[in-house]
PyMOL commands that place a pseudoatom at each C-alpha (Angstrom):
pseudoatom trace, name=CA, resn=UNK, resi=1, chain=A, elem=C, hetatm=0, pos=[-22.826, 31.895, -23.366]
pseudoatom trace, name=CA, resn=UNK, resi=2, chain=A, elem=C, hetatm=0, pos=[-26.585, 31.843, -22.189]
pseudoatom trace, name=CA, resn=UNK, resi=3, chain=A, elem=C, hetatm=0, pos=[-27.349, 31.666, -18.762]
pseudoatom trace, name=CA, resn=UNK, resi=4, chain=A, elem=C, hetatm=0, pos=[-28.954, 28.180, -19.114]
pseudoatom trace, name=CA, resn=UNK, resi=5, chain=A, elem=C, hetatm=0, pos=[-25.644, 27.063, -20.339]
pseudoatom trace, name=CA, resn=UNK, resi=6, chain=A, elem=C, hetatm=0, pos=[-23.760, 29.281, -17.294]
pseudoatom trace, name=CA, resn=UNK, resi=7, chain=A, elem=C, hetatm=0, pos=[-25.995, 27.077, -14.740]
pseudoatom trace, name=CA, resn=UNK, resi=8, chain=A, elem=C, hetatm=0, pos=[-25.130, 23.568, -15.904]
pseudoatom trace, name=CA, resn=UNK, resi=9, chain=A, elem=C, hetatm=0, pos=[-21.450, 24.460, -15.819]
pseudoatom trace, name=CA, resn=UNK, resi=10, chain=A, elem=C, hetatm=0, pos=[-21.889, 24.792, -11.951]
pseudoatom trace, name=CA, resn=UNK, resi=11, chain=A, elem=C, hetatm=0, pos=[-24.088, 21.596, -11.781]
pseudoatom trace, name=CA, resn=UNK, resi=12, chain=A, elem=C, hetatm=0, pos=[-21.104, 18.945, -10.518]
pseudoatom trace, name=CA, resn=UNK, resi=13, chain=A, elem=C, hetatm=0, pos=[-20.858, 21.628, -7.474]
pseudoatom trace, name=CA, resn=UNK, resi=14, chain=A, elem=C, hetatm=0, pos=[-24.126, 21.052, -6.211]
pseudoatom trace, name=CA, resn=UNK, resi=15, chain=A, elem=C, hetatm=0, pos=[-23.662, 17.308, -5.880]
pseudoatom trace, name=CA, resn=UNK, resi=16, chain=A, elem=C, hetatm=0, pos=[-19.970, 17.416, -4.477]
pseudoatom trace, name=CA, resn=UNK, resi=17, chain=A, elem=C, hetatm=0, pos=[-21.572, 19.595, -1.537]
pseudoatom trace, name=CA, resn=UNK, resi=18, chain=A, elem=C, hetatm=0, pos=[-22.862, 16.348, 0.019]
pseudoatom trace, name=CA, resn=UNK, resi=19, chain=A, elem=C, hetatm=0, pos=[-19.839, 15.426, 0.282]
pseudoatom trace, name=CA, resn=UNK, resi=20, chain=A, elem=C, hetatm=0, pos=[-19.879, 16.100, 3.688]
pseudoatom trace, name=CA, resn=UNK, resi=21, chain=A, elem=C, hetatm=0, pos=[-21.703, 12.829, 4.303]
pseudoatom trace, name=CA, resn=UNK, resi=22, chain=A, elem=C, hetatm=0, pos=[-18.894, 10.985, 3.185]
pseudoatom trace, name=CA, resn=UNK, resi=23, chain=A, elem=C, hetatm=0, pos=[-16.531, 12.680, 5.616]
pseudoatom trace, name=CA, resn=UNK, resi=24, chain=A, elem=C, hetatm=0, pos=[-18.326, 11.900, 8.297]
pseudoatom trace, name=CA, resn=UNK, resi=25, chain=A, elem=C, hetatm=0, pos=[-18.450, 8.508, 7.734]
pseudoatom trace, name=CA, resn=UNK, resi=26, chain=A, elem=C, hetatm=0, pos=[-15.216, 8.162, 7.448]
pseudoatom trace, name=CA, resn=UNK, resi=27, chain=A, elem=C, hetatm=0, pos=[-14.872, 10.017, 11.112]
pseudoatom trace, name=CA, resn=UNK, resi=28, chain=A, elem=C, hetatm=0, pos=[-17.815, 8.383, 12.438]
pseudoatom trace, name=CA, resn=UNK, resi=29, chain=A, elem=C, hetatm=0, pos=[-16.008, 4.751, 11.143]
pseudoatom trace, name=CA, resn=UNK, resi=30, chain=A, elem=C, hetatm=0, pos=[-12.488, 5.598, 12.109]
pseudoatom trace, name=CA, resn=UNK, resi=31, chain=A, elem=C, hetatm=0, pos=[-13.185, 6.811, 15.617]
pseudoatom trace, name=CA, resn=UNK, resi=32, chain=A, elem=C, hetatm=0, pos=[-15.386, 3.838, 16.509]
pseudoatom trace, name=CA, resn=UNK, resi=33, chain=A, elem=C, hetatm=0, pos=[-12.629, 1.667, 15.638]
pseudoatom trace, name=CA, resn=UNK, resi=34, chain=A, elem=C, hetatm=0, pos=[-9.957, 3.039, 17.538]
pseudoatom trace, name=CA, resn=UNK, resi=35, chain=A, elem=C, hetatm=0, pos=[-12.628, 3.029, 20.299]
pseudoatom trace, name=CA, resn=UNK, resi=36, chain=A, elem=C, hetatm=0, pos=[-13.766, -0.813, 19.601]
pseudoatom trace, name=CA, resn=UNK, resi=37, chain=A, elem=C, hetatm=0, pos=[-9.795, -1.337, 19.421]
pseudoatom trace, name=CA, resn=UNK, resi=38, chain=A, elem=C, hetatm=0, pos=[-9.160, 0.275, 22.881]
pseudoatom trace, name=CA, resn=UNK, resi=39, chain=A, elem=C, hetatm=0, pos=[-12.449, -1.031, 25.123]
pseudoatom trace, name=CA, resn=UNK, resi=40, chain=A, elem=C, hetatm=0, pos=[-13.574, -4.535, 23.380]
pseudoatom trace, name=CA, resn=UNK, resi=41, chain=A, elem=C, hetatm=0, pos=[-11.957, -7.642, 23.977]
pseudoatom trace, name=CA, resn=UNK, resi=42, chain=A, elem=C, hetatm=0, pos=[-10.649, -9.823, 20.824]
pseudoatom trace, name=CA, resn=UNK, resi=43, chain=A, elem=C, hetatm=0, pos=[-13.638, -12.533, 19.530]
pseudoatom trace, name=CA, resn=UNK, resi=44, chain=A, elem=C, hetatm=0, pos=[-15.195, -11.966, 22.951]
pseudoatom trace, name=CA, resn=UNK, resi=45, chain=A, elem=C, hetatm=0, pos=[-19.343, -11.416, 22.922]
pseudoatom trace, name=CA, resn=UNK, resi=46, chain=A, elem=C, hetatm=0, pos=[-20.142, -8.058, 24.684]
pseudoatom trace, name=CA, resn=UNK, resi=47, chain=A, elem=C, hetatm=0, pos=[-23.530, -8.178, 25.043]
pseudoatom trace, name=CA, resn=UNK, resi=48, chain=A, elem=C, hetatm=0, pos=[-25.847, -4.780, 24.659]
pseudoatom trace, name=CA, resn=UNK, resi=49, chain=A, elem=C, hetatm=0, pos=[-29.390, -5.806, 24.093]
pseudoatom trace, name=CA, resn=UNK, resi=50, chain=A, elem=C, hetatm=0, pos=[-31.194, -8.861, 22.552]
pseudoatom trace, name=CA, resn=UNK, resi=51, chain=A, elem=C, hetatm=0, pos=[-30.010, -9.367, 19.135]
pseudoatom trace, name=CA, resn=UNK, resi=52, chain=A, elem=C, hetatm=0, pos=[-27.347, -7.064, 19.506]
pseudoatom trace, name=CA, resn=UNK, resi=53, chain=A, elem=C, hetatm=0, pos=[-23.362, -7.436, 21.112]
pseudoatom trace, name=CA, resn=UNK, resi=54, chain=A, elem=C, hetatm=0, pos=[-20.121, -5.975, 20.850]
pseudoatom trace, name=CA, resn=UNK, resi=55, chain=A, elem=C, hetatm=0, pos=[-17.514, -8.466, 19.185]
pseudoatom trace, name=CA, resn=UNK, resi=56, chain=A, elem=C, hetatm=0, pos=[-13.891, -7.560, 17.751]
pseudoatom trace, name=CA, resn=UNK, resi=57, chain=A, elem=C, hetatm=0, pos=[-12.851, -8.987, 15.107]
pseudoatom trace, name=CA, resn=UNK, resi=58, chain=A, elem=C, hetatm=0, pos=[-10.440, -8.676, 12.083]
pseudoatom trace, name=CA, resn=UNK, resi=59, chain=A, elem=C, hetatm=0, pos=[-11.540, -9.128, 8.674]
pseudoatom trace, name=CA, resn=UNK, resi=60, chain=A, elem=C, hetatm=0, pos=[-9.038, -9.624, 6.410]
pseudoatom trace, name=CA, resn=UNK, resi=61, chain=A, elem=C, hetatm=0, pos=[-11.123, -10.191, 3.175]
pseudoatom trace, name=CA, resn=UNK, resi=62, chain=A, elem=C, hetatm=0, pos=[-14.468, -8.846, 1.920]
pseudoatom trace, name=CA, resn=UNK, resi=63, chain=A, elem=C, hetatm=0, pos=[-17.677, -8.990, 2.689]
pseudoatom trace, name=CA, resn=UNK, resi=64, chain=A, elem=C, hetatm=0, pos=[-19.050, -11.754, 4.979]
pseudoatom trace, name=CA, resn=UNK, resi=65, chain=A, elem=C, hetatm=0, pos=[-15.098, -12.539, 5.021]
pseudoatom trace, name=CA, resn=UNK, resi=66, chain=A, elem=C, hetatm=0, pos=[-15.038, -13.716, 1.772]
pseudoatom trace, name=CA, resn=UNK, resi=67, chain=A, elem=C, hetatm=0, pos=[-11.349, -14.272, 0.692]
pseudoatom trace, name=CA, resn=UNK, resi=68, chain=A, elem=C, hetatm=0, pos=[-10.059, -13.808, 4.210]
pseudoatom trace, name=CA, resn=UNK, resi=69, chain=A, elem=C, hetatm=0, pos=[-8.099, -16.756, 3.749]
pseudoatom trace, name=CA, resn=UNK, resi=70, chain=A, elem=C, hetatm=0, pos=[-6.688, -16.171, 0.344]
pseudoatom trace, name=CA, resn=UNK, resi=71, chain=A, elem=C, hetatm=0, pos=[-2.886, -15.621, 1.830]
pseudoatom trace, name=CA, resn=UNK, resi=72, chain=A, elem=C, hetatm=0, pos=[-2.544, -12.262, 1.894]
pseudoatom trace, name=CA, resn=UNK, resi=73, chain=A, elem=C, hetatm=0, pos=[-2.633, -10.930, -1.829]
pseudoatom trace, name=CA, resn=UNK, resi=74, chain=A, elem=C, hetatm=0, pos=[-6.475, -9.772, -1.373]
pseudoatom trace, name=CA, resn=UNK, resi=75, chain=A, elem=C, hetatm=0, pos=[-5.287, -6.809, 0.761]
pseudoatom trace, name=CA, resn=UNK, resi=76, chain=A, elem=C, hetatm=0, pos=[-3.819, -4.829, -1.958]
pseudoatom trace, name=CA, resn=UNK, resi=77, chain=A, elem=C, hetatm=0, pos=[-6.979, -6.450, -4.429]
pseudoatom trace, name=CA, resn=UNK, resi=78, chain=A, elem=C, hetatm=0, pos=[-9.669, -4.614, -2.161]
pseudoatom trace, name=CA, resn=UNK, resi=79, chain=A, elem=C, hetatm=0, pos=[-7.384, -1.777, -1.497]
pseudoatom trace, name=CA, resn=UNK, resi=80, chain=A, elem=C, hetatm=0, pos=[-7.136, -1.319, -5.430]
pseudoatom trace, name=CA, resn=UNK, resi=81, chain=A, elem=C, hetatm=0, pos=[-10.586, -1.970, -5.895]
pseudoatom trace, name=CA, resn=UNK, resi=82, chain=A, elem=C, hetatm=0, pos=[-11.780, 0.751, -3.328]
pseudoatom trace, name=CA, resn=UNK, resi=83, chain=A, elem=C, hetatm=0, pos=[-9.822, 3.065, -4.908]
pseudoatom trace, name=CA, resn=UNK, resi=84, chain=A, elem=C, hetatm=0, pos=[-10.967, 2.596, -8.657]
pseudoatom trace, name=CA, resn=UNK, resi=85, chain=A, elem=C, hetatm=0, pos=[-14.586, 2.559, -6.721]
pseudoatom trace, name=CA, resn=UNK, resi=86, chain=A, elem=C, hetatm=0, pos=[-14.487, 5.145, -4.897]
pseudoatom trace, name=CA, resn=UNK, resi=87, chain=A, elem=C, hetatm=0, pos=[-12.881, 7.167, -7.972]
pseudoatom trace, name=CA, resn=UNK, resi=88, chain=A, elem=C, hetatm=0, pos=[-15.889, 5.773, -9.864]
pseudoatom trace, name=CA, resn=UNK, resi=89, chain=A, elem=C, hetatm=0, pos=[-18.316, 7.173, -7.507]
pseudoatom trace, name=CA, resn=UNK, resi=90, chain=A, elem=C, hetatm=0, pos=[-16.707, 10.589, -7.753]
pseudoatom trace, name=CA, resn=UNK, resi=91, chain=A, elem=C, hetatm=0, pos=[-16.776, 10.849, -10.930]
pseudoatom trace, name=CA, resn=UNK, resi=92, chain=A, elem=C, hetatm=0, pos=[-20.971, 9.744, -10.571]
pseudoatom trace, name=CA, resn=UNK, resi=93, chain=A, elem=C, hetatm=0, pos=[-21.012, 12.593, -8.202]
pseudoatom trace, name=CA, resn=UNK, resi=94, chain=A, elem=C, hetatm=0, pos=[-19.783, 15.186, -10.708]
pseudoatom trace, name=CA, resn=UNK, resi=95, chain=A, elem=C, hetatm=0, pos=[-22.106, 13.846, -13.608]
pseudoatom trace, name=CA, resn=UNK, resi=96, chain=A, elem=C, hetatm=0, pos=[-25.557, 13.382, -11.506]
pseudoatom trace, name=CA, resn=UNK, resi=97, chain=A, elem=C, hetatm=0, pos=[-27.946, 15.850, -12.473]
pseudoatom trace, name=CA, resn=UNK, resi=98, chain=A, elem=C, hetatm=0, pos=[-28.709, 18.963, -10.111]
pseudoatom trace, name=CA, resn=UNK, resi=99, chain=A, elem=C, hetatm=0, pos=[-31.930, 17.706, -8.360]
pseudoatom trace, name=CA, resn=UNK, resi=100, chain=A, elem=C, hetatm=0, pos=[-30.441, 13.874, -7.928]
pseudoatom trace, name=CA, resn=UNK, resi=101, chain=A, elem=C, hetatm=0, pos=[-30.328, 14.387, -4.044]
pseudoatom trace, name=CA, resn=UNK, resi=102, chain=A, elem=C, hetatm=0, pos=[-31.091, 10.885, -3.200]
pseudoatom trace, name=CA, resn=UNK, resi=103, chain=A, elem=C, hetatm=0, pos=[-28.703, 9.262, -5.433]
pseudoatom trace, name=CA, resn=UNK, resi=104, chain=A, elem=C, hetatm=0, pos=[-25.824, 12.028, -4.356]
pseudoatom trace, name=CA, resn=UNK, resi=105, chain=A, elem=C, hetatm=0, pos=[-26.544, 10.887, -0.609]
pseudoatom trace, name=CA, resn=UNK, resi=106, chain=A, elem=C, hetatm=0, pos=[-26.515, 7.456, -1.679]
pseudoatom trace, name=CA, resn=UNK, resi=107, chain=A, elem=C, hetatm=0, pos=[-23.069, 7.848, -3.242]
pseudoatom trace, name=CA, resn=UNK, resi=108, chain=A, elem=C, hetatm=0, pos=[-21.628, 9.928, -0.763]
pseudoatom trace, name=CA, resn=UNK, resi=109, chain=A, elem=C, hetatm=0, pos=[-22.429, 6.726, 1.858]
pseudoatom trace, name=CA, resn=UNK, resi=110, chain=A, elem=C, hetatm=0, pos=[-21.019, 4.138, -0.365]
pseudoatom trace, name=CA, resn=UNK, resi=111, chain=A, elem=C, hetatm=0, pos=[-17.953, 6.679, -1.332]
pseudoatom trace, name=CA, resn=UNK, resi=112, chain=A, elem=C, hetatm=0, pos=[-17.170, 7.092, 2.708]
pseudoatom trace, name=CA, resn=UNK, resi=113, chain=A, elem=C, hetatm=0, pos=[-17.635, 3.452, 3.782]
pseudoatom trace, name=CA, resn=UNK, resi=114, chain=A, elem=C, hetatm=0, pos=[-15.132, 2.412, 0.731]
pseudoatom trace, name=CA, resn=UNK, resi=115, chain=A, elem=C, hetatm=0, pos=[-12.913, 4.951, 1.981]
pseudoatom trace, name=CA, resn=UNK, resi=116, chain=A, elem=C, hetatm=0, pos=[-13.268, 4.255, 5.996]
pseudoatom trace, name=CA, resn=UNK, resi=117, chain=A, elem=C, hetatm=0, pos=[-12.306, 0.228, 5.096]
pseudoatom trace, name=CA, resn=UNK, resi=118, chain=A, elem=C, hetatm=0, pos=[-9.573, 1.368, 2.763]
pseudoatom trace, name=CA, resn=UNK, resi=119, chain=A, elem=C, hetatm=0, pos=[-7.824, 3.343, 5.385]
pseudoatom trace, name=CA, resn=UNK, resi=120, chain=A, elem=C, hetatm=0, pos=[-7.928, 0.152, 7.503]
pseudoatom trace, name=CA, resn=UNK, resi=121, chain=A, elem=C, hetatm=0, pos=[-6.811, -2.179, 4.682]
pseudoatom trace, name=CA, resn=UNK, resi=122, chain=A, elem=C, hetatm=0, pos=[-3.788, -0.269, 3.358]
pseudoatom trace, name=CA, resn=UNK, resi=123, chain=A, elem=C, hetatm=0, pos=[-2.676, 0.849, 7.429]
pseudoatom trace, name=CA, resn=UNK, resi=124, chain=A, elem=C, hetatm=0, pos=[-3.546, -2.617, 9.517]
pseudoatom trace, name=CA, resn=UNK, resi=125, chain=A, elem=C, hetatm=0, pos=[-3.516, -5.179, 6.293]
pseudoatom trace, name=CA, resn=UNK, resi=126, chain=A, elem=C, hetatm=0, pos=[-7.570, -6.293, 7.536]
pseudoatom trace, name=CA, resn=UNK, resi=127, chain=A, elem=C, hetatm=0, pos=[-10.434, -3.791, 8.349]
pseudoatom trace, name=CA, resn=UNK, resi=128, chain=A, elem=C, hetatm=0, pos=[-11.686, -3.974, 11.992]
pseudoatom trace, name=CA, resn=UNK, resi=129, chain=A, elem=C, hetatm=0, pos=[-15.278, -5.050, 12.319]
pseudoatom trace, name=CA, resn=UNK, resi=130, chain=A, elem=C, hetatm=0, pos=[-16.961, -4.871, 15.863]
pseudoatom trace, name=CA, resn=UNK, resi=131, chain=A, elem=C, hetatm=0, pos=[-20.894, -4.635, 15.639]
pseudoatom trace, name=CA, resn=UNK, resi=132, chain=A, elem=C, hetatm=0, pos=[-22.744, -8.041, 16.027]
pseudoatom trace, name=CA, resn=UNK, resi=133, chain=A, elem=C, hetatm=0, pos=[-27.071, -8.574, 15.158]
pseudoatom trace, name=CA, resn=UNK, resi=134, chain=A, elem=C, hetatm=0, pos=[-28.335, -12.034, 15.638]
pseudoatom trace, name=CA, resn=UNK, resi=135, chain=A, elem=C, hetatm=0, pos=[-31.195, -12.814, 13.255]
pseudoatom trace, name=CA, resn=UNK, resi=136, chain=A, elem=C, hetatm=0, pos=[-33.051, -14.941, 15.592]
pseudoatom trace, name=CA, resn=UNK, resi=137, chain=A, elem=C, hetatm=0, pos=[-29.996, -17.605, 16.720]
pseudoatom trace, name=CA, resn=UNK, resi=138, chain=A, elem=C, hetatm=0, pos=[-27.927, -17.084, 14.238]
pseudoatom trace, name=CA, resn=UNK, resi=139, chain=A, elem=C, hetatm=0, pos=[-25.315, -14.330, 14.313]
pseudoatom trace, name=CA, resn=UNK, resi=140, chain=A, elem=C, hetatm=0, pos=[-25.065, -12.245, 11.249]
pseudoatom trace, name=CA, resn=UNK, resi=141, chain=A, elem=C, hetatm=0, pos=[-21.261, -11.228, 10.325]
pseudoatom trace, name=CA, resn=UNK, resi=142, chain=A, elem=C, hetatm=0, pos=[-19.625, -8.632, 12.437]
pseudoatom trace, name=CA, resn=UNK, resi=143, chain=A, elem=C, hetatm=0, pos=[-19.527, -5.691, 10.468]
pseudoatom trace, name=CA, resn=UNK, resi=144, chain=A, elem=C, hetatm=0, pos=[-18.387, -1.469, 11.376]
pseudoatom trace, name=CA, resn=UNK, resi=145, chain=A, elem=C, hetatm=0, pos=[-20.186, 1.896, 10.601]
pseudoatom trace, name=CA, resn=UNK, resi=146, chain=A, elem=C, hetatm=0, pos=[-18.611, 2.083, 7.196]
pseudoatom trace, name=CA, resn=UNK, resi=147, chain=A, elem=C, hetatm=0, pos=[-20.104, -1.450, 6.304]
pseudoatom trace, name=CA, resn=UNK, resi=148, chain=A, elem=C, hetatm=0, pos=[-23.454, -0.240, 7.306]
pseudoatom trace, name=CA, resn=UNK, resi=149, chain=A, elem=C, hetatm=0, pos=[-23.112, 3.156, 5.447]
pseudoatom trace, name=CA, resn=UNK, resi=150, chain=A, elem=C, hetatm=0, pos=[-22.249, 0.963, 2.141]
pseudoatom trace, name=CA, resn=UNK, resi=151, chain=A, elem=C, hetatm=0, pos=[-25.102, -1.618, 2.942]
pseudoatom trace, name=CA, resn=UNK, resi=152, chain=A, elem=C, hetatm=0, pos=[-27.517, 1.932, 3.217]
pseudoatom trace, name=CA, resn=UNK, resi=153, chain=A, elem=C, hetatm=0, pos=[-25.699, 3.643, 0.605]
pseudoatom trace, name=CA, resn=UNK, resi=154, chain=A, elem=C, hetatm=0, pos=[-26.107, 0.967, -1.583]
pseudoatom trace, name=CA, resn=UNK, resi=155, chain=A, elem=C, hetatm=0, pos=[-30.247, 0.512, -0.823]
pseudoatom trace, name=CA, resn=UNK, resi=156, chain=A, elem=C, hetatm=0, pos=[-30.875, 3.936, -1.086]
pseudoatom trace, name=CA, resn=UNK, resi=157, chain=A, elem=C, hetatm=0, pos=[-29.025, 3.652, -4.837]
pseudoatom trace, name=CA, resn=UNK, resi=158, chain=A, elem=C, hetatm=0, pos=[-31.374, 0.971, -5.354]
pseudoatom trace, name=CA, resn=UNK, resi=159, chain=A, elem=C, hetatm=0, pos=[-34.640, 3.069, -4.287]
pseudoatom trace, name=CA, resn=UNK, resi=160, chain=A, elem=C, hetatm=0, pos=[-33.547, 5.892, -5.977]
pseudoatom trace, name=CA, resn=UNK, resi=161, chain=A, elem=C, hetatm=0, pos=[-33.341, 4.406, -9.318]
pseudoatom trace, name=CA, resn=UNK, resi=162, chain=A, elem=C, hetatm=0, pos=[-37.035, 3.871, -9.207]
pseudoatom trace, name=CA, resn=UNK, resi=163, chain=A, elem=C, hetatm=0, pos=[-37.576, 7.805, -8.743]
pseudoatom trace, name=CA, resn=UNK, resi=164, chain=A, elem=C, hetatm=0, pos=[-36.623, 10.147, -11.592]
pseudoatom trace, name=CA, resn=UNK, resi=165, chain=A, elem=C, hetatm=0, pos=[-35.190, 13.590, -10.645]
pseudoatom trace, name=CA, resn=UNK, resi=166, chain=A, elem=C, hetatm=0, pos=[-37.671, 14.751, -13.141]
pseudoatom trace, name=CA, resn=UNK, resi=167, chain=A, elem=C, hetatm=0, pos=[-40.700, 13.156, -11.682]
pseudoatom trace, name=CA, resn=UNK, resi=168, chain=A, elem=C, hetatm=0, pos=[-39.280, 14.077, -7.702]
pseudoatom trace, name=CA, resn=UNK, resi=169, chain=A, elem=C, hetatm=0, pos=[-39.194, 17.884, -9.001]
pseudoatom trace, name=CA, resn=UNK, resi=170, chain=A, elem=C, hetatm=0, pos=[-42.440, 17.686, -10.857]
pseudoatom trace, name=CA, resn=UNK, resi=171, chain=A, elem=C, hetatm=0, pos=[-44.371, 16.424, -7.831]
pseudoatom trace, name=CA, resn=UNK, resi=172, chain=A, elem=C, hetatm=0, pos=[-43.071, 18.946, -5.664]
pseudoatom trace, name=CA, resn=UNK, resi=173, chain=A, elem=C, hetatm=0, pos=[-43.943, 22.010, -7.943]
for i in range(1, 173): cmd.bond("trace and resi %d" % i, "trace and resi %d" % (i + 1))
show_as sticks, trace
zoom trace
């Protein structure tokens, strides 16, 4: 076996290092709930700062609630769906080239934020949301820290398809 062979066998490694990130999302998003659970009153405004409040709230369906009032059977939907997701995105992981840092951040957000909701789905039957912006009067959803790491996750995806590892690696030789 030649040694360039030798390195590619140990490229999945280097991308399931940043795994890390995803673990900490999901302790980031899972503490702040039990804290938002413990301090915030339920569907009351705690304001912060302009354009920003506290507010409790369960969501039992997706995003922007969508299905929340579908009866009950979309629990188990998302919870299945997170799981063939996030197994999705490990399997990504293990594939992505050596030098694909951005996307293997990317993933790792989007794999912890699917994880951080799932725990809530499967254990409470709705995932607690408690952060609330206002885009000028008008309240966007309330959403949690693994929302926002998919939401980042998911934009940095999006950049990083524009940038090649190749051209990345080239530039910084």
């Amino acid at each position: 076996m030649s040694m360039v062979a030798a390195k590619s066998d140990n490229m999945p490694d280097t991308q399931l290092k940043t795994l890390w990130i995803s673990f900490l999302v999901v302790g980031l998003d899972q503490a702040t709930k039990l804290i938002a659970e413990a301090q915030l009153p339920f569907h009351q405004t705690v304001s912060v700062i302009p354009y920003f409040d506290w507010y409790l709230t369960y969501n039992t369906g997706a995003a922007f609630s969508f299905l929340a009032e579908a009866g009950g059977w979309q629990r188990w939907f998302f919870a299945i769906t997170s799981i063939v997701v996030s197994a999705v995105i490990f399997v990504w992981l293990r594939k992505l080239e050596r030098d694909d840092h951005l996307t293997a951040i990317a993933l790792c957000l989007i794999l912890g934020g699917a994880i951080g909701n799932l725990i809530d789905r499967i254990y409470l039957g709705y995932v607690i949301d408690y952060i609330q912006v206002w885009l000028g009067s008008y309240p966007w959803p309330a959403f949690n820290i693994a929302d926002a790491a998919i939401s980042v996750g998911a934009a940095i995806l999006i950049l990083s398809s524009f940038v090649s590892p190749q051209s990345t690696a080239s530039r910084e030789s």
